[in-house]
Backbone as JSON Lines, residues from 0, in Angstrom:
{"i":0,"aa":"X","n":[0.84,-1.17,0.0],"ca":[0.0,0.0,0.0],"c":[0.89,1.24,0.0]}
{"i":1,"aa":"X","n":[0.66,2.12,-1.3],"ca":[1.36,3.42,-1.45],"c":[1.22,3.7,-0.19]}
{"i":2,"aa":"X","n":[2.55,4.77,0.62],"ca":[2.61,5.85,1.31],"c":[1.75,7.08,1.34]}
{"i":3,"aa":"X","n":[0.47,7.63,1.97],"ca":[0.0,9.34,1.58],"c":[0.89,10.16,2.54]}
{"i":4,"aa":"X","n":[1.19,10.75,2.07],"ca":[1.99,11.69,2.41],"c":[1.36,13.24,2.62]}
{"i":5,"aa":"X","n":[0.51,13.26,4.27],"ca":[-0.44,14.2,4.28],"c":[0.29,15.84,4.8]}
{"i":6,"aa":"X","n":[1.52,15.62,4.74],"ca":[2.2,16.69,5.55],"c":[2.29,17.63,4.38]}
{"i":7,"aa":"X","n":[1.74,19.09,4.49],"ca":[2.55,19.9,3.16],"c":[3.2,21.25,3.62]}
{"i":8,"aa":"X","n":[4.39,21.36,2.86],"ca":[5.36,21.86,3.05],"c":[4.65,23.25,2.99]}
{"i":9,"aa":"X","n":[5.19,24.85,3.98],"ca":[4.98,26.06,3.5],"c":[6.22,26.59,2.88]}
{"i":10,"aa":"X","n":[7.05,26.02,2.41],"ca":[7.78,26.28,1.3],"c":[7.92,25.13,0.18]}
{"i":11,"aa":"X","n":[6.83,25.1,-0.68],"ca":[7.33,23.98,-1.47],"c":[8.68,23.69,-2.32]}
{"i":12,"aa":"X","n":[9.49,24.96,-2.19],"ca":[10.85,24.46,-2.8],"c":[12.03,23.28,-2.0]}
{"i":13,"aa":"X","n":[11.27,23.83,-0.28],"ca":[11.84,22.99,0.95],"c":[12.4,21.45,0.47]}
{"i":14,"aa":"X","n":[11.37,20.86,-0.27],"ca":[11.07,19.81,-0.14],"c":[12.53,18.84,-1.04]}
{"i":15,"aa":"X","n":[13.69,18.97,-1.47],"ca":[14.57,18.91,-2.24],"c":[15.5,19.25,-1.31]}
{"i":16,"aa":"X","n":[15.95,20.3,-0.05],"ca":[16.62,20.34,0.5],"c":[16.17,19.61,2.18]}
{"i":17,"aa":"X","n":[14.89,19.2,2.77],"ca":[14.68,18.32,3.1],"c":[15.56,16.82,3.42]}
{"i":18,"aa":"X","n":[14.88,16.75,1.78],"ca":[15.56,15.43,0.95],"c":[16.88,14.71,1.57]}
{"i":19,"aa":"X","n":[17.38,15.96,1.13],"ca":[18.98,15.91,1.13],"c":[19.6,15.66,2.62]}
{"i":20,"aa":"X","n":[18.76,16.28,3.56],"ca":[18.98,16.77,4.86],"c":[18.83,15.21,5.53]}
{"i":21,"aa":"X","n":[17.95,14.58,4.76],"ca":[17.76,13.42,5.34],"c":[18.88,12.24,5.31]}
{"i":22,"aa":"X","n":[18.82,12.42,3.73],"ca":[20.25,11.46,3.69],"c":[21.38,11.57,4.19]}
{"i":23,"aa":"X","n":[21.86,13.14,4.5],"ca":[22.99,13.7,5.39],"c":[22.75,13.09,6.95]}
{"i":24,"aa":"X","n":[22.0,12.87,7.41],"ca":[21.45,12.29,8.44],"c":[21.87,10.97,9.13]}
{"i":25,"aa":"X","n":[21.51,10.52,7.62],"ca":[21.31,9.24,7.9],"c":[22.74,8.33,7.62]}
{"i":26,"aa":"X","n":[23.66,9.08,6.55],"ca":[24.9,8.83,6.52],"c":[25.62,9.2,7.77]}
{"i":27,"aa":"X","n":[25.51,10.21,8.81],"ca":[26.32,10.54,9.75],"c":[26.01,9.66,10.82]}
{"i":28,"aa":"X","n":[24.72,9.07,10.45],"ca":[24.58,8.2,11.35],"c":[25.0,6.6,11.36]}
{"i":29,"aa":"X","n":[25.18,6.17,10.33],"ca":[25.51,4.83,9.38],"c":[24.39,4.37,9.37]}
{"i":30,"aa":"X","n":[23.2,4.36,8.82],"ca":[21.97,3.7,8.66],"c":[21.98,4.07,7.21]}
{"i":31,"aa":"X","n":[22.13,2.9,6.37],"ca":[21.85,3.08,4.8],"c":[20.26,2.7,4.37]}
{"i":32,"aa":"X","n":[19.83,3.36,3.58],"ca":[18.21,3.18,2.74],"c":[18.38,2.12,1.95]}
{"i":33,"aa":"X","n":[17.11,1.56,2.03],"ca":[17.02,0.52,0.55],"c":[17.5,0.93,-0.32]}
{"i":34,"aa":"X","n":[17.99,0.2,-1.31],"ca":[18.19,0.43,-2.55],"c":[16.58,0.55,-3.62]}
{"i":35,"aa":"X","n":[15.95,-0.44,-2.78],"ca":[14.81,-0.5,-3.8],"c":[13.39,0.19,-3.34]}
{"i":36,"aa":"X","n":[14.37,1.23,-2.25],"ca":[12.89,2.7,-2.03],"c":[11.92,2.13,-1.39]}
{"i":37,"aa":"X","n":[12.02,0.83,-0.81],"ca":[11.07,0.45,0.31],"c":[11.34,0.51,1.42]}
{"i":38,"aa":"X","n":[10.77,1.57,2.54],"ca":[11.48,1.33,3.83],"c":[10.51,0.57,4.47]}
{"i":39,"aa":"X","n":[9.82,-0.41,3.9],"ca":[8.92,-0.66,5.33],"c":[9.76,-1.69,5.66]}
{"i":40,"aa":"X","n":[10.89,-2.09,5.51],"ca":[11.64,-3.32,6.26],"c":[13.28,-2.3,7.44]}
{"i":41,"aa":"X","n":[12.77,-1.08,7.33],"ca":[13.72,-0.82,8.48],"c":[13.22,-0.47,9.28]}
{"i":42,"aa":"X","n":[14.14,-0.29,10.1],"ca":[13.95,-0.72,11.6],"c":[13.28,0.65,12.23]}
{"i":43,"aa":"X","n":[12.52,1.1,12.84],"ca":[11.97,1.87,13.83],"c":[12.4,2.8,13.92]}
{"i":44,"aa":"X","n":[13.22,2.17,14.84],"ca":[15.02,2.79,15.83],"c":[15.27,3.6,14.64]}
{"i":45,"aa":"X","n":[15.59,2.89,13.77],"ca":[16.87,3.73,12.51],"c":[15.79,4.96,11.83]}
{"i":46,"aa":"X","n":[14.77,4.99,11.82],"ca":[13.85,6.13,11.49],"c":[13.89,6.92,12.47]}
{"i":47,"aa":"X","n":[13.22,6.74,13.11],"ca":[13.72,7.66,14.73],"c":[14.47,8.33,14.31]}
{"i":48,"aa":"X","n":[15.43,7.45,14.57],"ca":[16.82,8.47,14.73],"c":[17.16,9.53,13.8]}
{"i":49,"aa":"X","n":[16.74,9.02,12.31],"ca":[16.82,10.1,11.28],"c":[16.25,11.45,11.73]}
{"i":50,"aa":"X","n":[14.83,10.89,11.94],"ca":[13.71,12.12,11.74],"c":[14.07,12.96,13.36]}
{"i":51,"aa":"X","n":[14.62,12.37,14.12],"ca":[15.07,13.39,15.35],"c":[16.25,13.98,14.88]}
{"i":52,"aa":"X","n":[17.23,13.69,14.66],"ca":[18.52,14.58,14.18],"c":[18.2,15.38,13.07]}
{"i":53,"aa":"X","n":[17.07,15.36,12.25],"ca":[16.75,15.94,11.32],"c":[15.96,17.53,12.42]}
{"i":54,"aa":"X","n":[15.29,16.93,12.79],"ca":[14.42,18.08,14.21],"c":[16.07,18.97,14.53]}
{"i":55,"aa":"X","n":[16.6,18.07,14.95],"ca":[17.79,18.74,15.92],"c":[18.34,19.67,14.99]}
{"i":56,"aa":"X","n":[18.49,19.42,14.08],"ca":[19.36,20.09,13.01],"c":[18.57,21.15,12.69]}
{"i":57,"aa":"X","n":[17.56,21.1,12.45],"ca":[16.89,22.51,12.14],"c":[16.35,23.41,13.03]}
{"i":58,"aa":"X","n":[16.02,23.04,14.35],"ca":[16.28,24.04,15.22],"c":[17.59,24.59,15.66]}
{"i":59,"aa":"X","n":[18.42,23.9,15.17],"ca":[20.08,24.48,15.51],"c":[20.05,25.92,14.44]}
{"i":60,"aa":"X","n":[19.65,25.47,13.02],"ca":[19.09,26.56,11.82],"c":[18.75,27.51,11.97]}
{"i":61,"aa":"X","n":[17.32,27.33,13.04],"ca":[16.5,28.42,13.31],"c":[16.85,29.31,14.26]}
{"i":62,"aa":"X","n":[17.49,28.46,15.27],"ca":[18.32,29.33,16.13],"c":[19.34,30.01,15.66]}
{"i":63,"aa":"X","n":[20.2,29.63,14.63],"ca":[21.44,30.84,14.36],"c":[20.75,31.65,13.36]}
{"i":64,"aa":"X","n":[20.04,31.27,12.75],"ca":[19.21,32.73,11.82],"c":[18.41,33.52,12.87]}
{"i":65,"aa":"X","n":[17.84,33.39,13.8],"ca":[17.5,34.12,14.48],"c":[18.46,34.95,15.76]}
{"i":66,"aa":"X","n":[19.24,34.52,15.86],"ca":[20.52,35.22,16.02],"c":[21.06,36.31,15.33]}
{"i":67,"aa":"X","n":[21.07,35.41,14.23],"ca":[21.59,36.53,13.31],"c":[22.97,35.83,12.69]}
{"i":68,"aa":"X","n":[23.5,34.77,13.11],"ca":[24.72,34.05,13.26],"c":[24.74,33.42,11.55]}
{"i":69,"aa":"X","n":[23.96,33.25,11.1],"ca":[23.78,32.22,9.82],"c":[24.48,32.97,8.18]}
């Protein structure tokens, strides 16, 4: 069963640097993606972890642009 994907972006260009943000993620973390674009066989844990360091990372963002630091 396709994925819906009900979340929408208020920058739709976001969605490409996202992307990217994820795989940066997920390489620093050593958790590699399917090759064949199915994640429903990984693990939990290893999502987690993406989609929180992904959080972490962009409030680190928001905080130095709002600083002024960026």
């Amino acid at each position: 069963m396709p994925r819906r994907n009900r979340n929408q972006l208020v920058i739709p260009g976001a969605s490409r640097a996202l992307e990217q943000l994820k795989y940066e993620v997920a390489q620093e973390l050593g958790i590699q993606f399917p090759q064949d674009g199915y994640y429903g066989n990984m693990l939990t844990k290893d999502t987690g972890a993406i989609g929180g360091n992904m959080v972490r990372r962009m409030i680190l963002i928001a905080e130095q642009q709002l600083a002024g630091k960026f």
